[in-house]
C-alpha positions as CSV (number, residue, x, y, z in Angstrom):
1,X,10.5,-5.6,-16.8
2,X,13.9,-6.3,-18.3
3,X,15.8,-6.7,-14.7
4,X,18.5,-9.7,-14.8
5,X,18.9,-9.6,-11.4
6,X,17.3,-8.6,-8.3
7,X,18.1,-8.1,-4.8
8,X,15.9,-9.6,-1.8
9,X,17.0,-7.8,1.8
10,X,14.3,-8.2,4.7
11,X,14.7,-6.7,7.7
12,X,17.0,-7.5,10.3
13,X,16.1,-9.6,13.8
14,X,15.7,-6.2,15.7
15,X,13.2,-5.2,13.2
16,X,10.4,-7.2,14.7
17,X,7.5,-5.1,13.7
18,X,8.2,-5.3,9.8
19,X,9.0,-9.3,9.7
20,X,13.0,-9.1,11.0
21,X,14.6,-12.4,9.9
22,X,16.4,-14.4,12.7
23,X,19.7,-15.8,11.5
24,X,18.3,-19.0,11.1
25,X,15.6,-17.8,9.1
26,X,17.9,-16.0,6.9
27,X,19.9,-19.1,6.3
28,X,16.8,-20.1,5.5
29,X,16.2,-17.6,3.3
30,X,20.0,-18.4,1.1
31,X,18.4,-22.1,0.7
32,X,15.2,-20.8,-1.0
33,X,17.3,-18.2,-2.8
34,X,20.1,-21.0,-4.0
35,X,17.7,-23.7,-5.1
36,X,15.9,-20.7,-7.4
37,X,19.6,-19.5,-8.6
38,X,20.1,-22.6,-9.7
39,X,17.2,-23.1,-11.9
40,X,16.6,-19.6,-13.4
41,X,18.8,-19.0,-16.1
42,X,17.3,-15.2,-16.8
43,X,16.9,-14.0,-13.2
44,X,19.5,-14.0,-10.6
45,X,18.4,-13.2,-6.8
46,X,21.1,-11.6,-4.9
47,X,21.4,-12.2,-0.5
48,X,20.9,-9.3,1.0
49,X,19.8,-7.7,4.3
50,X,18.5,-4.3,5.1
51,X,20.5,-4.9,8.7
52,X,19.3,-1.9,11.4
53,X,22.5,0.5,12.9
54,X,21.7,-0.1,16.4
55,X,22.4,3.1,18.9
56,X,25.9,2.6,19.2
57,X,26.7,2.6,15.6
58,X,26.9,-1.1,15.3
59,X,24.8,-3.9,13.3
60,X,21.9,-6.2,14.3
61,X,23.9,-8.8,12.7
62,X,27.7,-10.5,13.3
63,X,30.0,-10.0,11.1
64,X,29.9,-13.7,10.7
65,X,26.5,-13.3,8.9
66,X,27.4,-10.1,7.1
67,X,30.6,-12.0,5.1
68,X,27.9,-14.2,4.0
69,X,25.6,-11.9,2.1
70,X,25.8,-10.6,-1.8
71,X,25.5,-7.0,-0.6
72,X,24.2,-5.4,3.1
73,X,21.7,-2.4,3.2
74,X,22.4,-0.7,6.4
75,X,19.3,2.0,8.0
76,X,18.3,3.3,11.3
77,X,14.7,2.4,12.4
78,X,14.9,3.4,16.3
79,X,15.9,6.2,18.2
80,X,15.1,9.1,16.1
81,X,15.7,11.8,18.9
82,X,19.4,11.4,19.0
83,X,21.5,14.6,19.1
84,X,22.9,15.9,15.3
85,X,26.0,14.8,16.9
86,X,24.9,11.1,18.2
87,X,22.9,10.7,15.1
88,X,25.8,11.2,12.8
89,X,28.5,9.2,14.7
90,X,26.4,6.0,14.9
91,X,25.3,6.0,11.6
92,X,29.2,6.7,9.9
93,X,30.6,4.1,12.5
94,X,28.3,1.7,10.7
95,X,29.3,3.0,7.5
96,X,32.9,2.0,8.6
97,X,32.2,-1.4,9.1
98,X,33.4,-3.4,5.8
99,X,31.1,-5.2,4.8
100,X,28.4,-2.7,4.7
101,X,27.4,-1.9,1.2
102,X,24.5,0.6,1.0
103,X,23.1,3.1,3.3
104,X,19.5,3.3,3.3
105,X,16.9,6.6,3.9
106,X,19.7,8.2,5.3
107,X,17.7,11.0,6.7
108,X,14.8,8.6,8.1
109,X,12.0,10.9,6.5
110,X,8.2,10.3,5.8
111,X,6.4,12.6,3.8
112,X,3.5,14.5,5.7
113,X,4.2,11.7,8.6
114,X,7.8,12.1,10.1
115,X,10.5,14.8,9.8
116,X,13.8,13.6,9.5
117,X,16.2,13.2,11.9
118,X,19.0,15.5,12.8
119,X,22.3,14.5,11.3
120,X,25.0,15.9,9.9
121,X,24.8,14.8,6.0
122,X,27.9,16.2,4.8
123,X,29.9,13.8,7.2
124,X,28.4,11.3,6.3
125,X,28.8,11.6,2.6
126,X,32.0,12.5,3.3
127,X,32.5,8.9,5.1
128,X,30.5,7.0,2.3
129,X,32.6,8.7,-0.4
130,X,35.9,7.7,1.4
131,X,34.6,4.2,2.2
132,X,33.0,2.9,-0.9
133,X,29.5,2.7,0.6
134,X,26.6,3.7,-1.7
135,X,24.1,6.0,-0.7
136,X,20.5,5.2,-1.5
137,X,17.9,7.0,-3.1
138,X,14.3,5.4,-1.6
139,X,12.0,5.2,-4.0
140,X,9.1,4.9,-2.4
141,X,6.9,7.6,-2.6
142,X,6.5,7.8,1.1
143,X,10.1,8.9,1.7
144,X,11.7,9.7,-1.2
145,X,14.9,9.8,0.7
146,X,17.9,11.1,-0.3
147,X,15.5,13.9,-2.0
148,X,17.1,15.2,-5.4
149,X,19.1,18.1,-3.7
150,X,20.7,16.3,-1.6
151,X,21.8,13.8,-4.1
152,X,23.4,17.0,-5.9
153,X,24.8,17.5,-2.6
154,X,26.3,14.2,-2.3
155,X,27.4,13.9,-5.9
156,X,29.6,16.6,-5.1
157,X,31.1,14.6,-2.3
158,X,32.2,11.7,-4.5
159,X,28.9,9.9,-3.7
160,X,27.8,6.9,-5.5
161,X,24.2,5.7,-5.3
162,X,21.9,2.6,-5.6
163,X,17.7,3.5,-6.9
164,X,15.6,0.4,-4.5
165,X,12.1,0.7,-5.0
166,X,12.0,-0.5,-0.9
167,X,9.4,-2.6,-1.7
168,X,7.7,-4.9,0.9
169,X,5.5,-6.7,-1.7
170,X,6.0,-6.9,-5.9
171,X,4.1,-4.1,-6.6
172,X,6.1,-2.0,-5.1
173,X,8.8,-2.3,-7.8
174,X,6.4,0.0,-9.6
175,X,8.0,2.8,-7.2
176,X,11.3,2.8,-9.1
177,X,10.3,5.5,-11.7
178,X,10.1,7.8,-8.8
179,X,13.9,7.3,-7.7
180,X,15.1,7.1,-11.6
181,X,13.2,10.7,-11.3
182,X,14.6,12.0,-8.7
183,X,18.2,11.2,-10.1
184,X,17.6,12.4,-13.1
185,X,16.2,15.5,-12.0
186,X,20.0,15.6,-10.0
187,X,21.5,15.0,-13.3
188,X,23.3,11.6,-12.7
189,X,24.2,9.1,-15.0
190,X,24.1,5.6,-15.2
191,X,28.2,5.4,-13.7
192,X,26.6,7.0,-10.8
193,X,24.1,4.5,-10.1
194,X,25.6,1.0,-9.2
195,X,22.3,-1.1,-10.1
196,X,22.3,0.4,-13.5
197,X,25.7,-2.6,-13.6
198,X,25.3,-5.9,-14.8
199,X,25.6,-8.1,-12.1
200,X,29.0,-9.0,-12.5
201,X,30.4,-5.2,-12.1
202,X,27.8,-4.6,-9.4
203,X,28.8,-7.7,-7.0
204,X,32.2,-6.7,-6.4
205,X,31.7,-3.5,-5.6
206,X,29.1,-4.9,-2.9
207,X,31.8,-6.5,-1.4
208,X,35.0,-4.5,-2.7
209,X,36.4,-3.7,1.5
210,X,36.0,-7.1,2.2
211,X,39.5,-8.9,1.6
């Protein structure tokens, strides 16, 4: 399919109901991942973790484990009935924590299942934007989340974005021509899309808040 490299992020521990990784498991999980890395000289798996913003705005994992990952996906799961004004100050307090990379289905949709939950969006592109932290456009055709509007919205904020299939098994890669549709239909290019990157532009801006 012509990837060189591709991310793995499992849930977080919190996220018992979808297969949330323990931190051993996850170390687990970088053996299996390094031993492969180390063999395959035409794919390159990256550590990551799709790590749940907890109520208060911070992560289901330390830092200590965070500053050990490639890149960290960062999503709410829980508590959808939060105020506008809750909402939106636990998910930019997350954004604000450095080593957070991408935020995930920022609006927490599910087509003809689940509304999205109130938050303020323009905030919180305007906290991505000023923080580095990619904004995700879910491909998957169950949320579709950042819809193509709003990624015009955000692209006027100074938003940069990652396409991820979320895919929970390999056929769900398939899912990425709806995400490359939707940013096309929002006119972006590839320097607006961070895995369009080889793998040695896209790392350190993964990491680029961390020193």
């Amino acid at each position: 399919w012509g990837a060189t490299y591709l991310g793995i992020a499992d849930h977080s521990a919190t996220a018992r109901y979808a297969g949330g990784l323990s931190e051993a498991d996850l170390e687990r999980q970088w053996a299996e991942i390094d031993a492969w890395n180390a063999k395959s000289k035409k794919l390159r798996i990256l550590k990551g973790s799709e790590v749940d913003i907890l109520p208060d705005g911070t992560l289901d994992y330390p830092d200590s484990i965070l500053e050990k990952l490639d890149y960290v996906v960062v999503s709410v799961h829980t508590h959808f009935t939060m105020s506008e004004a809750d909402m939106t100050k636990r998910v930019t307090r997350a954004l604000r924590n450095k080593h957070v990379s991408i935020l995930a289905h920022p609006t927490g949709r599910l087509l003809l299942d689940r509304d999205g939950y109130a938050i303020g969006l323009e905030e919180v592109f305007r906290v991505a934007s000023g923080e580095g932290v990619f904004v995700e456009i879910n491909s998957n055709p169950h949320r579709l989340d950042l819809d193509w509007r709003q990624v015009i919205q955000a692209k006027a904020r100074g938003v940069r974005f990652a396409v991820n299939p979320d895919a929970h098994h390999a056929s769900g890669y398939a899912d990425l021509r709806y995400g490359i549709g939707a940013a096309r239909k929002a006119w972006l290019t590839k320097e607006d899309v961070v895995n369009t990157l080889p793998v040695d532009r896209a790392l350190p801006l993964f990491g680029s808040r961390r020193s």
